[in-house]
Every structure is written in C-alpha cells, then in structure tokens.
Kinemage of the C-alpha trace (Angstrom):
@kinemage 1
@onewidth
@group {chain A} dominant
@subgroup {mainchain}
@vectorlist {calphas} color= white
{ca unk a 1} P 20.882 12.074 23.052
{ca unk a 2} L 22.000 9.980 20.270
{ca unk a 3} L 22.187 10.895 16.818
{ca unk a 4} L 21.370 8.506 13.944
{ca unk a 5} L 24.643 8.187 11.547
{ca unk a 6} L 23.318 8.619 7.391
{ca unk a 7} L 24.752 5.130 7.299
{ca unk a 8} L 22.116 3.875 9.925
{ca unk a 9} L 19.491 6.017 8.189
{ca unk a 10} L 19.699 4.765 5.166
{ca unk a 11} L 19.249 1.253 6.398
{ca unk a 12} L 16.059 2.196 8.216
{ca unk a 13} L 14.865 4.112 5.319
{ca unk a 14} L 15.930 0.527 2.990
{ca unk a 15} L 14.170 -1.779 5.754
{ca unk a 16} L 11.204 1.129 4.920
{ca unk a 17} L 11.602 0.456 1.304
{ca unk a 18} L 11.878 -2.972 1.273
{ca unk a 19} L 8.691 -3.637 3.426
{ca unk a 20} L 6.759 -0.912 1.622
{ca unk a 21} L 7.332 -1.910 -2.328
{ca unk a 22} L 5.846 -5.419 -2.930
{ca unk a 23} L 5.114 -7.229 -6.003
{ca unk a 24} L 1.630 -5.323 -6.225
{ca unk a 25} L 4.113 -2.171 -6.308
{ca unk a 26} L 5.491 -3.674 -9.698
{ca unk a 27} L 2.616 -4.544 -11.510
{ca unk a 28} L 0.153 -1.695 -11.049
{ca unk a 29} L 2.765 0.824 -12.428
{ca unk a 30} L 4.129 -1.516 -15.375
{ca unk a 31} L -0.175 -2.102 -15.957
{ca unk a 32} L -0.947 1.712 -15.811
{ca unk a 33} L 2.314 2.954 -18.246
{ca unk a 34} L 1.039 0.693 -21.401
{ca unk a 35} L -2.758 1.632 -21.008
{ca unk a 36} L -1.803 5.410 -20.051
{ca unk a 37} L 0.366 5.400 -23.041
{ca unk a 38} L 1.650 8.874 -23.745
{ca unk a 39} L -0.187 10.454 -20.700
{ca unk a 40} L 2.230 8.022 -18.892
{ca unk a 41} L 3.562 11.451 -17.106
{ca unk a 42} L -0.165 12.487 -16.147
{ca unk a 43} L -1.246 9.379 -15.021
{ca unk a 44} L 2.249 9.051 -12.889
{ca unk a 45} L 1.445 12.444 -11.361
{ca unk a 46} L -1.607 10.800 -9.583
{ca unk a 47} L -0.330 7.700 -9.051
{ca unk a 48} L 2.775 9.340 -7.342
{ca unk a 49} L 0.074 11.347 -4.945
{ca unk a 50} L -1.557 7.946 -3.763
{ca unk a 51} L 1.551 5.613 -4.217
{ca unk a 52} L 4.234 7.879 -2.822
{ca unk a 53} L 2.804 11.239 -1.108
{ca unk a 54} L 0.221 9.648 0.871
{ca unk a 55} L 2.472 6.586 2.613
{ca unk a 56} L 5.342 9.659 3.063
{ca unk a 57} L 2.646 11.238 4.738
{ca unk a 58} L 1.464 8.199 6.945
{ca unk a 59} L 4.764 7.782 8.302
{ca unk a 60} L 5.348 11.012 8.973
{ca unk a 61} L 1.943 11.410 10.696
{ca unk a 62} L 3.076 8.525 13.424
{ca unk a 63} L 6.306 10.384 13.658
{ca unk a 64} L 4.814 13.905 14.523
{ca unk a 65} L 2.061 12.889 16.585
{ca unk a 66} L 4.414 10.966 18.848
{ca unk a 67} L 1.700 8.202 18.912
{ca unk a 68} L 2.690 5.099 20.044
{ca unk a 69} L 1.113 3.503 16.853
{ca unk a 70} L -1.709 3.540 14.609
{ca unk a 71} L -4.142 2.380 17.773
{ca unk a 72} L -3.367 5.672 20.034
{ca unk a 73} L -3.383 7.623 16.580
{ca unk a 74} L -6.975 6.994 15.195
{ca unk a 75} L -8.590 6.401 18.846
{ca unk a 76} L -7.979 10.607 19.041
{ca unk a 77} L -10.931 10.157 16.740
{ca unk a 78} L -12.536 8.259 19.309
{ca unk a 79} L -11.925 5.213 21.148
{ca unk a 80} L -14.043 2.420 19.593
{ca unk a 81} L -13.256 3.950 15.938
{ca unk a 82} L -9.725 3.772 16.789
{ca unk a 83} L -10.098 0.079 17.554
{ca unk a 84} L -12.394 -0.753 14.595
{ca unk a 85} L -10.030 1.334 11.645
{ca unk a 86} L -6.789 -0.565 13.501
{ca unk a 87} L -8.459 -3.701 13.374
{ca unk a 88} L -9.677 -3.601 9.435
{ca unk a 89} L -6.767 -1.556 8.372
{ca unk a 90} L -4.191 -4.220 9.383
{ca unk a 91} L -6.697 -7.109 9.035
{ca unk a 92} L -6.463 -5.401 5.087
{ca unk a 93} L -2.982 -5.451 4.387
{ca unk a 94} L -2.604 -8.294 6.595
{ca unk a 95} L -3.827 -11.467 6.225
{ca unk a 96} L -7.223 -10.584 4.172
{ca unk a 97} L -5.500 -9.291 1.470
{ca unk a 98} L -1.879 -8.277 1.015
{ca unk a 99} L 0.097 -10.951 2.603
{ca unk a 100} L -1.950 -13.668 0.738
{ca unk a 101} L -1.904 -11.372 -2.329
{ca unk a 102} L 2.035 -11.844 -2.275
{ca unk a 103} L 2.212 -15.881 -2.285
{ca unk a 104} L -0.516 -15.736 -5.139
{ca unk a 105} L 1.572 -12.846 -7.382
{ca unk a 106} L 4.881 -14.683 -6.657
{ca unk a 107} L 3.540 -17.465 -8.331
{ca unk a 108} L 1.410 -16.237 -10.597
{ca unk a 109} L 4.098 -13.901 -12.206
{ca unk a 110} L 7.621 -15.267 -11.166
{ca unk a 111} L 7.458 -18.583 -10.720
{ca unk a 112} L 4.843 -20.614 -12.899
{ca unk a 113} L 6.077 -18.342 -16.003
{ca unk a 114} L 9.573 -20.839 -15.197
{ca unk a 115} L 6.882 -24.166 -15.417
{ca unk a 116} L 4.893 -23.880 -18.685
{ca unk a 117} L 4.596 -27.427 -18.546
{ca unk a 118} L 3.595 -28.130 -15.166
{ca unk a 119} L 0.329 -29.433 -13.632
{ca unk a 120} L -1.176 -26.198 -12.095
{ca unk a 121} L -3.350 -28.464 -9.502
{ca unk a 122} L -0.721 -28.862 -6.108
{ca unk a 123} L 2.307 -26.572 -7.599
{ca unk a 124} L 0.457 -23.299 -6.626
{ca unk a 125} L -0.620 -24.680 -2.782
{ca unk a 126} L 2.883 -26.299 -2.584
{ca unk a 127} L 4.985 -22.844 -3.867
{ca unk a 128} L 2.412 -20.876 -1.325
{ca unk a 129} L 3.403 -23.677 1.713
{ca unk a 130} L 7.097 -23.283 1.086
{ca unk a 131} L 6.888 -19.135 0.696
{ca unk a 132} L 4.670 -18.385 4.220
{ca unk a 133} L 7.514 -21.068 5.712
{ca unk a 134} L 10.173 -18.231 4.893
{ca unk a 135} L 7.664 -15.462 5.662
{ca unk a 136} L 7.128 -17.066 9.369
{ca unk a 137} L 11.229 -18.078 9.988
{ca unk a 138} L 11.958 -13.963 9.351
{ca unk a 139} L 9.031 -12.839 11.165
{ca unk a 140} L 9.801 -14.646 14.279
{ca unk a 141} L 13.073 -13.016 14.531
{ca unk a 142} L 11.622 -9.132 14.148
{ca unk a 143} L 14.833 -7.963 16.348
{ca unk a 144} L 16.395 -8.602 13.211
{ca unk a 145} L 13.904 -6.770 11.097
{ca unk a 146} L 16.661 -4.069 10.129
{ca unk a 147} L 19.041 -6.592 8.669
{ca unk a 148} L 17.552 -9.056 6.733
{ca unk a 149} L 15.015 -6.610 5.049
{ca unk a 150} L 17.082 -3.496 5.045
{ca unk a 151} L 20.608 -4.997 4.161
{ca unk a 152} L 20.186 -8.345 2.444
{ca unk a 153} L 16.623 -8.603 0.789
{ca unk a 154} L 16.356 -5.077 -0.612
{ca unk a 155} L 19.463 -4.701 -2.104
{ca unk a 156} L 19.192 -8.171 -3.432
{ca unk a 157} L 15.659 -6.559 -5.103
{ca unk a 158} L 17.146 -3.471 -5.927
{ca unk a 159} L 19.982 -5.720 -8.077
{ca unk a 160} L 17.554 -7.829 -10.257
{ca unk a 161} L 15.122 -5.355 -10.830
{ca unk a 162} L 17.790 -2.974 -12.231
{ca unk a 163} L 18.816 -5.025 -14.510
{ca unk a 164} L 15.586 -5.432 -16.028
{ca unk a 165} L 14.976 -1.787 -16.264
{ca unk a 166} L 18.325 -0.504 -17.721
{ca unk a 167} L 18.289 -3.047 -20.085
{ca unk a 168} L 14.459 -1.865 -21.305
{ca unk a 169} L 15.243 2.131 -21.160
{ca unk a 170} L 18.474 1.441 -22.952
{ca unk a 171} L 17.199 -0.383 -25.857
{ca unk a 172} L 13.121 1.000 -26.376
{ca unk a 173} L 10.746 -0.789 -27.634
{ca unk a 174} L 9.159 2.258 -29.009
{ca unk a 175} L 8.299 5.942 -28.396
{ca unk a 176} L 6.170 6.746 -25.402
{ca unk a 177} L 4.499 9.594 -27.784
{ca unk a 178} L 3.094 6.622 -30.029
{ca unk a 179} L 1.233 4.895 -27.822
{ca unk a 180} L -2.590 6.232 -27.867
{ca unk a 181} L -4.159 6.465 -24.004
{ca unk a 182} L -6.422 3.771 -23.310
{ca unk a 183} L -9.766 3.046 -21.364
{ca unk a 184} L -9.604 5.392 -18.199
{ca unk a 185} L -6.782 6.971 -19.273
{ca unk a 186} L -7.905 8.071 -22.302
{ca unk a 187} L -10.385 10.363 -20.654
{ca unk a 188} L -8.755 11.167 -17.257
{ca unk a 189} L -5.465 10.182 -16.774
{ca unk a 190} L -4.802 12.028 -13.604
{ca unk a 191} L -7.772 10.624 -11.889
{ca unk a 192} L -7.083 6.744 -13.568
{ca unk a 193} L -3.744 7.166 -12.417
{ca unk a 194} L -4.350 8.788 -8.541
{ca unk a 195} L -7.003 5.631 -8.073
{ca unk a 196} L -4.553 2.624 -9.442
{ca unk a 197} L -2.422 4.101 -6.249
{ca unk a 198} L -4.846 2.195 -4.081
{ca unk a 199} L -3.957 -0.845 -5.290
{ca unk a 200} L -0.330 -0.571 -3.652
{ca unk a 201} L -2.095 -0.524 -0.341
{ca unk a 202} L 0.786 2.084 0.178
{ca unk a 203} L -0.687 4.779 2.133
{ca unk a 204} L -2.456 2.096 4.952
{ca unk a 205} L 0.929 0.590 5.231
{ca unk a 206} L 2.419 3.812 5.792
{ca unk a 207} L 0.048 4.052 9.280
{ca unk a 208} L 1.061 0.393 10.055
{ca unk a 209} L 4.646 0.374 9.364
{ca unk a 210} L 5.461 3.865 10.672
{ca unk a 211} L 5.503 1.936 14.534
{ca unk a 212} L 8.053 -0.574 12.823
{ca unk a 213} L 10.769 2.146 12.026
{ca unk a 214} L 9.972 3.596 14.943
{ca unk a 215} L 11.138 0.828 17.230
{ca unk a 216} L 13.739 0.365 14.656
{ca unk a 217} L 15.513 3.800 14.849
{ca unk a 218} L 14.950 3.421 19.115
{ca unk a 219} L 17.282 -0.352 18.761
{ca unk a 220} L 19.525 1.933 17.169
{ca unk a 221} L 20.183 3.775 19.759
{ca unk a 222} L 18.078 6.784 19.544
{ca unk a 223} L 15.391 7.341 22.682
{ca unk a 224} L 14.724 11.609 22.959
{ca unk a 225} L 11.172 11.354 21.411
{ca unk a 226} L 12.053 14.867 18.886
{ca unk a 227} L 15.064 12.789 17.549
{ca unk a 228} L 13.706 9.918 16.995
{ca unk a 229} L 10.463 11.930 15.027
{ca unk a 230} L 12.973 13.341 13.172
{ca unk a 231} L 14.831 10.191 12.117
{ca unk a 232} L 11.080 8.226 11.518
{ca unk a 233} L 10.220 11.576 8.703
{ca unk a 234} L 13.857 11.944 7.072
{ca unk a 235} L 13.937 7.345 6.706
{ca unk a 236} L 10.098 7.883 4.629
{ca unk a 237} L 11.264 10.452 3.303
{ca unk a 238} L 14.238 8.618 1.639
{ca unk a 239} L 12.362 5.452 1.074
{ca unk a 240} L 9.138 6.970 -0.748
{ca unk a 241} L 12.111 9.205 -3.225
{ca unk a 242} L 13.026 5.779 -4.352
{ca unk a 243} L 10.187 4.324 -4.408
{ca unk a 244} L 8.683 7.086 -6.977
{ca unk a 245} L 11.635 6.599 -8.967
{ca unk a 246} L 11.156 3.178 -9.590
{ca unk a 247} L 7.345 3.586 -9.804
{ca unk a 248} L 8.466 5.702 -12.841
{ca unk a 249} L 10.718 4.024 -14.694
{ca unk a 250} L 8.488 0.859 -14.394
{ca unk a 251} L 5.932 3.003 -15.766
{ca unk a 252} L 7.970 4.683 -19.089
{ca unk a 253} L 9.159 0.936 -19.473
{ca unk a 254} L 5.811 -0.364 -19.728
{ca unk a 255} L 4.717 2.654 -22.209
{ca unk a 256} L 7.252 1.780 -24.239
{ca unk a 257} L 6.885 -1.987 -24.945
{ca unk a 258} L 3.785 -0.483 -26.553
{ca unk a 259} L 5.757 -0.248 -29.410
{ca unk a 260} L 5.970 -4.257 -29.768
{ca unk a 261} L 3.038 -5.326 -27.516
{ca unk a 262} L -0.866 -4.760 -27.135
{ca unk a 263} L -1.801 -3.944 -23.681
{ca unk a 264} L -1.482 -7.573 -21.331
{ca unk a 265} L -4.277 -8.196 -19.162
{ca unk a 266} L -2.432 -7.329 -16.163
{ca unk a 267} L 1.089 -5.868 -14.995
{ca unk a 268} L 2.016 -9.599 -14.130
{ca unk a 269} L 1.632 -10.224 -17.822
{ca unk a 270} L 3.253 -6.593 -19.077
{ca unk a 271} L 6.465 -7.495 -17.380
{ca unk a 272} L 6.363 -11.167 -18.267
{ca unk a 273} L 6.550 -10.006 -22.192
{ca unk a 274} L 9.021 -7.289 -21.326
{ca unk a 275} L 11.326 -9.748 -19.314
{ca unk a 276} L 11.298 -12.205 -22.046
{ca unk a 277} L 12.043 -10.382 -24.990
{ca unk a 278} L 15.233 -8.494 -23.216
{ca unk a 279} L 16.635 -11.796 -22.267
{ca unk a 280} L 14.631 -14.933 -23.211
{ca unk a 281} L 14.211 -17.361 -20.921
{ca unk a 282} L 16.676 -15.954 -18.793
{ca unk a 283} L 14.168 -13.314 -18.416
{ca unk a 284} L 11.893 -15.237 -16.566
{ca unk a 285} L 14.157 -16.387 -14.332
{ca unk a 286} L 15.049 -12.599 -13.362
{ca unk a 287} L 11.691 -11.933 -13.264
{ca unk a 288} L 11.014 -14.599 -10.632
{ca unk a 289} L 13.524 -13.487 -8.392
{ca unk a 290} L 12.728 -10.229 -8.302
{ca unk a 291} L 9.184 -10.723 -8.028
{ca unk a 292} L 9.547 -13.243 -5.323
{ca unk a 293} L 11.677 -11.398 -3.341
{ca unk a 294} L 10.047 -8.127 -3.734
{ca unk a 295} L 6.794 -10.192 -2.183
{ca unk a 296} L 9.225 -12.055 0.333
{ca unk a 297} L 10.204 -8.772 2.175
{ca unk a 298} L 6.867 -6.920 1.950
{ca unk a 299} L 5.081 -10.058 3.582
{ca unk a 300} L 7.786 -10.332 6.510
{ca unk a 301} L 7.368 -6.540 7.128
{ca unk a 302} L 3.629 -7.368 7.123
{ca unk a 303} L 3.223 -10.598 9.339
{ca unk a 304} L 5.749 -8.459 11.733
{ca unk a 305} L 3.863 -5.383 11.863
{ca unk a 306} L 0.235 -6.851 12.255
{ca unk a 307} L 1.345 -9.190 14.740
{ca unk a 308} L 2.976 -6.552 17.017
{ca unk a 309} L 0.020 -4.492 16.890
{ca unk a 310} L -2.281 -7.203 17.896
{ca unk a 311} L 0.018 -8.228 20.770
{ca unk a 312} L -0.015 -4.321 21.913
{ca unk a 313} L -3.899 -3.674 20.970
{ca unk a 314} L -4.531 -7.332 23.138
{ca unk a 315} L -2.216 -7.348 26.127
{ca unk a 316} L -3.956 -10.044 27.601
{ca unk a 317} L -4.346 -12.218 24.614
{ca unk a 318} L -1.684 -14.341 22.648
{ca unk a 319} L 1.789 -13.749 22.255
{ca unk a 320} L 3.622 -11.906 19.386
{ca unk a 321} L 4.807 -16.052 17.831
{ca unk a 322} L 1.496 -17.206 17.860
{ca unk a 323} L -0.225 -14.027 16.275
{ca unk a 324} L 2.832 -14.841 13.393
{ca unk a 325} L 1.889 -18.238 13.117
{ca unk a 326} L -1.961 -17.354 12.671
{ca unk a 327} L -1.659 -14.780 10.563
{ca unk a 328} L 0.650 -17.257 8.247
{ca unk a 329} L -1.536 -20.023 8.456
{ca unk a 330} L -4.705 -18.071 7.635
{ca unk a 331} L -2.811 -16.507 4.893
{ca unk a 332} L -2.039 -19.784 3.418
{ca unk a 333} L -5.401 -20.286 3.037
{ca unk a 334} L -6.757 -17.130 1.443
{ca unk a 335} L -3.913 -17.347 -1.116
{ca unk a 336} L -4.759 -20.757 -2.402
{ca unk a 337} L -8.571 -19.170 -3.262
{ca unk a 338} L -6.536 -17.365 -6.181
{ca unk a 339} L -5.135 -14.055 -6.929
{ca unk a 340} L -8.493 -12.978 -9.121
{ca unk a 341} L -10.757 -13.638 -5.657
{ca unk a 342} L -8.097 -11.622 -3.540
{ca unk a 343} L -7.987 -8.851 -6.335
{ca unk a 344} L -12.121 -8.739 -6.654
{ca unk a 345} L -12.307 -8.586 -2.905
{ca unk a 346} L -9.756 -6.046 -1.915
{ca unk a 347} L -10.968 -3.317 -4.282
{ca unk a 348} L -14.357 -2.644 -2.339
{ca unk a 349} L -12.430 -2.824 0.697
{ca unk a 350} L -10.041 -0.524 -0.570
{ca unk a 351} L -11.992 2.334 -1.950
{ca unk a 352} L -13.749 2.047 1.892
{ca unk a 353} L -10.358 2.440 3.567
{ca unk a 354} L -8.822 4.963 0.989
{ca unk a 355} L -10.477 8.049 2.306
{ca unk a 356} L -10.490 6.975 5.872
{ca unk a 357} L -6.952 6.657 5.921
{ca unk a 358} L -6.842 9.958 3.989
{ca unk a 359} L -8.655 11.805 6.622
{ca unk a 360} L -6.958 10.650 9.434
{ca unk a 361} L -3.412 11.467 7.948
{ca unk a 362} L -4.687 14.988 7.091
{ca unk a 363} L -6.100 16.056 9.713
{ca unk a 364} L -3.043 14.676 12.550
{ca unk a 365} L -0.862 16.802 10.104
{ca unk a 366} L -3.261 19.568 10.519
{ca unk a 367} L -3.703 19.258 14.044
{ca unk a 368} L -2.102 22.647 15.412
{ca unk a 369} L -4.542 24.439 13.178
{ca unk a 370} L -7.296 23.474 15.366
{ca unk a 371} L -5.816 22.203 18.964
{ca unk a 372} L -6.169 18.734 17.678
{ca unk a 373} L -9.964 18.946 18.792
{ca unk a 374} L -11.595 15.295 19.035
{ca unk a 375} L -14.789 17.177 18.029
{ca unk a 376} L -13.558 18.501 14.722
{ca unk a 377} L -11.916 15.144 13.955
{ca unk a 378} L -14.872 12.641 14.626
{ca unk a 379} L -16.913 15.390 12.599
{ca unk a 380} L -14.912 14.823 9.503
{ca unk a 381} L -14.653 11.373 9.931
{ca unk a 382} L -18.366 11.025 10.930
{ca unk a 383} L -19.255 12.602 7.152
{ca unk a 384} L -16.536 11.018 5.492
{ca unk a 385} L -17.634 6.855 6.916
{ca unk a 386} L -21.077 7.294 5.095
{ca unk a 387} L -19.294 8.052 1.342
{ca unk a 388} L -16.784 5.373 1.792
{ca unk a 389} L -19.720 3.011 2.356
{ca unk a 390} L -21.077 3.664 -0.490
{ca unk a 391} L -17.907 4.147 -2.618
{ca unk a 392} L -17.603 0.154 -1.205
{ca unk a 393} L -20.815 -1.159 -2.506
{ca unk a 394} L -20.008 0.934 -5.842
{ca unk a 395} L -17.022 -1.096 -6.102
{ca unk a 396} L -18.505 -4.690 -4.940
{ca unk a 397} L -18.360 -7.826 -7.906
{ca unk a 398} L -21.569 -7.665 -9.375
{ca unk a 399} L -22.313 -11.120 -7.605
{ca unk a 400} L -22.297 -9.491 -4.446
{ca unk a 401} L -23.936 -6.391 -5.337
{ca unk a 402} L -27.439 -8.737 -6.521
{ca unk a 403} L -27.892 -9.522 -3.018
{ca unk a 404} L -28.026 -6.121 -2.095
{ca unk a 405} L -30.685 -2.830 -3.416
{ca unk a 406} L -27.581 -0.960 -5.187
{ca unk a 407} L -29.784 1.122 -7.086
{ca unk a 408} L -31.147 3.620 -4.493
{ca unk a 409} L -27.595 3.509 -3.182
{ca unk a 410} L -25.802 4.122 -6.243
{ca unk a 411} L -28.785 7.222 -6.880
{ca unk a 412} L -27.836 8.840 -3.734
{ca unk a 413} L -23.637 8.404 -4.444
{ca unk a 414} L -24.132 10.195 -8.067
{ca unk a 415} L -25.087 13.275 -6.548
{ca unk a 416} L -22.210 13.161 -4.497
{ca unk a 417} L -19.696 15.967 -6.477
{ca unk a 418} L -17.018 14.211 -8.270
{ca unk a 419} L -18.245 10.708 -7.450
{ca unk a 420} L -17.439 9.698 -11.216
{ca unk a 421} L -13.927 9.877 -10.585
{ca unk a 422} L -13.566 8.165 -7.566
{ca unk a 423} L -13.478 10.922 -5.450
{ca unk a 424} L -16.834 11.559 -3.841
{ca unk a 425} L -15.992 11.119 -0.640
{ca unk a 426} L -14.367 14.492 -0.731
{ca unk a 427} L -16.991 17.144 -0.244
{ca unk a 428} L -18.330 14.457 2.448
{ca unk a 429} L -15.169 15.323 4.576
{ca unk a 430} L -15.094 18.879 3.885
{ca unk a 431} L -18.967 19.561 5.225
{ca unk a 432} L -17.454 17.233 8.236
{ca unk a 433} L -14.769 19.767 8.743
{ca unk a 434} L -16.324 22.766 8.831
{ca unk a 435} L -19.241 21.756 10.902
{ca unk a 436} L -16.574 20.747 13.592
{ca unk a 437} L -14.486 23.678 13.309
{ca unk a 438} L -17.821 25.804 13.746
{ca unk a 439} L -19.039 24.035 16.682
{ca unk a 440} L -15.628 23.785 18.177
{ca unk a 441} L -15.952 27.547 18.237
{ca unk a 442} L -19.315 27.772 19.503
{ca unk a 443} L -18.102 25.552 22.284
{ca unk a 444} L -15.067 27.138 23.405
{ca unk a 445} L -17.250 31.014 23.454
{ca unk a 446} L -19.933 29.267 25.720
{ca unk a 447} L -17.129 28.091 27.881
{ca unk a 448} L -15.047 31.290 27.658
{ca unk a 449} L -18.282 33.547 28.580
C-alpha cells in the first residue's frame, strides 16, 4: 500500500485549488467586503460556511462513501434522481453556466479594462474563441490534469494575485470600522453573506471534482480504497484552508477601498478600482492575468470533470474528446449571450441546486447514524425538491416570472419558516428526515417481529 508523500499532497490539494477558485471566487468576496462594510467578519462567517465548509464537505463526502462519483453517490437516493441531480448539477457548473461564465468574466474584468478604446462588437466573441481554444488543448490531455493545474497555473495565480493583495493590506485605503453595512448586509450580514456563497458554485463542484482528485491521488500511486479516502479528505482539506484565506483577505481589501470608493456595481468593478489605484495601468494588466488565469484553470478542471462523468454515466455514447469538444463549443456560445444573461439565469438555478446539494452531502456524512437507509434519504430529499422549486421561481428575472402565477406560489413559500432569508428549504428537509427515520423504524419492528 502506497503512501502519498506531503510533496504529492500538496499538489493534489493545488490541482484542488486551482480548479475550485475561479474568477467568480474573486469577485463575489471583493463585492460582499465593500457592501458588508464593517460586518465584513459576519458576513465572511457565512460566506466561509457556503464558500469553504460546504465544498470541504463535498469532497470529503465522495471520499468517505467510497462512491465511484457523484452518479453512484446521489442514485443511493434513488436511481432516476441520481441521474437527473448528476445531469443538472454538472450541466450547471458545466457548460450552462460556469464554464461560459469564465470566458465572459475574463473579459469583462481582465481583459477589456486593457482596451478602453476598442470596438466591443467582435473583441468579446474573438477573446471567448481564443480562451475555450486553451480550455479544450488542456482538457484533452486530463492525464496531465495534476501538472498543468496543480504546478504551473496555480502558482502562476497564486503569484499575481498576491501581489495585488499585499500591496492593498499594506497601504489601506481606509478603516474597515468606517465603512457603514449596506443593503442586505445592513440587516443580516450572516445570512447576506452565507447566500453570496452560492454564487461560487463551490459546494456543487466539490461533488463533481471530488472523482477528479480521486483518480488523481490513484495515478499517483495510491490504490487501497482507506488510503486513498484519506488522501481525497486531507488534499480538500488543504485546498478549502487556502481558499478561505484568500476569500478573506479579498474581502478586508474590498472593505477597505471603502475609504476612497463608493460601492462598484459588481466585484469585477471593486477590483478594477482597487487594481488601478495601487499600480495604474499596470494594475490592469495584473488584474488581467490573474483573472484570466484564475478562469483558465477552473474551466479546464470543469470541461475535464463534466466530460468524464458523461463518458462514465453514457458508456455507450461518445467518447471522453468529443464530450470536450461539445461542451467547449456549446460554451462558446452561451458566453457570447453576455455575462448579465449567464448571471440572471444561474441564480434561480442555483438557489434550486443549493439545498439539494446540501442534503445529499449531509446526510452521506450522516449515514452510519441511520444504516445509510434509501428510505430516510429519498424522504428528506422528497420534502426538500418541493422548497427548492419554489425558492427557484422566487429567484426567476421578473420576465420569466410574468409567464408564470408567482403569486399563489410565492403565498405558499412565505409560510415556509425562515424563507426571508433564503433558507426555507430547511424545515422542508427536517420534516423529510424525521418522517424517514420514523418509518425506517416502523419497518425494521414489522420485519424484526
């Protein structure tokens, strides 16, 4: 049985890292520290829960349970869920959403702030043609997953965003303590905070990439199941510790340019004014790097992970090149209908997912506590799908939501308990629970007597 050296841990747990923290992983923290203000620390505590906790949580849920992905894990709920939460999970921070989401951020925030002057008609569908080119040449080489993400376009990320945010904490732009909480999180920063964590997509990538460092750690070397568990837990548990770090210190930094600058309309925008002031138009140019490759890596680790699952959830269908080059191609296409469609679209989406994915991750952890009985499972889940519906109308753009009767809908969600802050879906789950856990007793005293 072989044991993985900390050298070759590490560079799992930076290949983790690297495919976990995108550009979306930049701008949602630098967004939430200048309107949280001086509940920065509050509003970090919930993000940290979503943004952090909950992918740590994913990954080690696929490295318990053993499963042989996110497929095997969710079909313990039952067989045709399994297939349907795979499906829409991947389909979410695949090609829908998050790998289109990182050509359209890229440019958006790194490179177009470097042409002012530039005709904004071809540049963005030209820049998006030229990025998914390098997203499909290091996704069709996944053996070598490990190195180019873990050991050459991390560290490369690591190196210009440092720069950026010594250079901000060393020389403030004001006091966090003087800036006054705004919208949200001037009346529930915790809550404002823990919700802006769906945004990363962090906790659904946790499920998808956990297979990813799996079959990493087993090139290394490593094939005893326990070990490899082991290995799969201790590489998130290293990756998400940085990750809240940075998370962090993005956040204070943002908090602090409150001192010199209102709120920007997005994180894009916060860092844009940050990067720029620190070192002029230099700073743009750091900030385009870094943004670009942060979205670079995360994309690769995307395009890699959906198309292996597709190729193991379809054995019969297409190969794993020509899932790649699909999942590029329609990604090229969603990205050029503009990062304000993607964002508008995803949110609904996400708020359905959210508590799905919650569920699932909870109750594989808890699984001893109950025999990991299918019957308590697709209980919970069964009361949980109905609240997540509605939480996804709830969050629908209101040109969407005029085709539909929201009202009776939205009625029936505001008696849900804590619905207001986003979290309605919880008491939802817990009825699930405990009518599972009751009839899973009932059950096994009619078969004991």
């Amino acid at each position: 049985m072989k044991k993985l050296s900390m050298r070759q841990l590490l560079a799992v747990a930076s290949m983790l890292f690297g495919m976990f923290f995108g550009a979306g992983n930049l701008i949602f923290p630098a967004s939430m520290g200048q309107l949280a203000g001086s509940s920065v620390w509050l509003a970090g505590a919930g993000l940290l829960i979503t943004g952090v906790g909950l992918p740590l949580l994913g990954v080690a849920a696929l490295g318990v349970s053993r499963a042989g992905g996110l497929l095997e894990l969710s079909s313990r709920v039952g067989r045709g869920y399994g297939l349907f939460f795979t499906c829409l999970l991947y389909l979410t921070i695949g090609p829908f959403f998050a790998i289109p989401r990182c050509a359209t951020v890229s440019y958006t925030v790194g490179v177009q702030q470097l042409l002012p002057g530039v005709s904004q008609g071809a540049a963005p569908a030209l820049f998006s043609f030229v990025f998914f080119a390098a997203v499909l040449f290091f996704s069709l080489r996944p053996g070598e997953l490990l190195t180019w993400i873990g050991k050459v376009l991390n560290p490369l990320f690591l190196c210009f965003l440092g720069v950026l945010v010594v250079r901000a904490l060393l020389s403030p732009l004001g006091a966090v303590a003087d800036a006054a909480p705004m919208g949200a999180y001037a009346s529930d920063a915790f809550a404002a905070g823990f919700l802006e964590g769906y945004n990363t997509m962090d906790a659904l990538a946790g499920l998808a990439f956990g297979i990813v460092v799996v079959d990493a750690i087993r090139r290394l070397g490593a094939t005893e199941p326990g070990q490899i568990a082991r290995s799969t837990v201790a590489a998130g548990v290293f990756s998400t510790a940085l990750m809240g770090l940075v998370y962090l210190l993005v956040a204070v930094m943002a908090a602090q340019s409150r001192g010199l600058f209102e709120p920007a309309a997005n994180g894009g925008e916060a860092l844009a004014q940050i990067a720029r002031h620190y070192f002029g138009g230099a700073g743009a140019l750091i900030l385009a790097v870094t943004v670009t490759v942060a979205c670079l890596k995360t994309a690769v680790g995307l395009v890699t992970s959906c198309g292996e699952t597709f190729v193991r959830m379809f054995p019969a269908g297409p190969g794993y090149p020509v899932w790649a080059v699909g999942f590029c191609l329609f990604s090229f296409a969603i990205a050029n209908l503009g990062l304000d469609a993607i964002i508008a679209w995803s949110a609904p989406v996400l708020m359905f997912l959210y508590p799905l994915a919650i569920v699932l991750i909870l109750l594989t952890l808890c699984g001893p506590l109950f025999g990991h009985s299918r019957r308590v499972m697709a209980w919970t889940v069964g009361f949980t799908v109905p609240a997540a519906v509605l939480d996804f109308v709830y969050a629908m753009p209101a040109a969407a939501q005029s085709a539909l009767p929201p009202e009776g809908l939205f009625t029936v969600r505001a008696l849900l308990p804590l619905a207001d802050k986003g979290f309605g879906w919880l008491a939802p789950a817990l009825a699930g629970l405990l009518v599972g856990l009751v009839l899973e007793k009932l059950g096994g005293r009619r078969h004991a007597a």
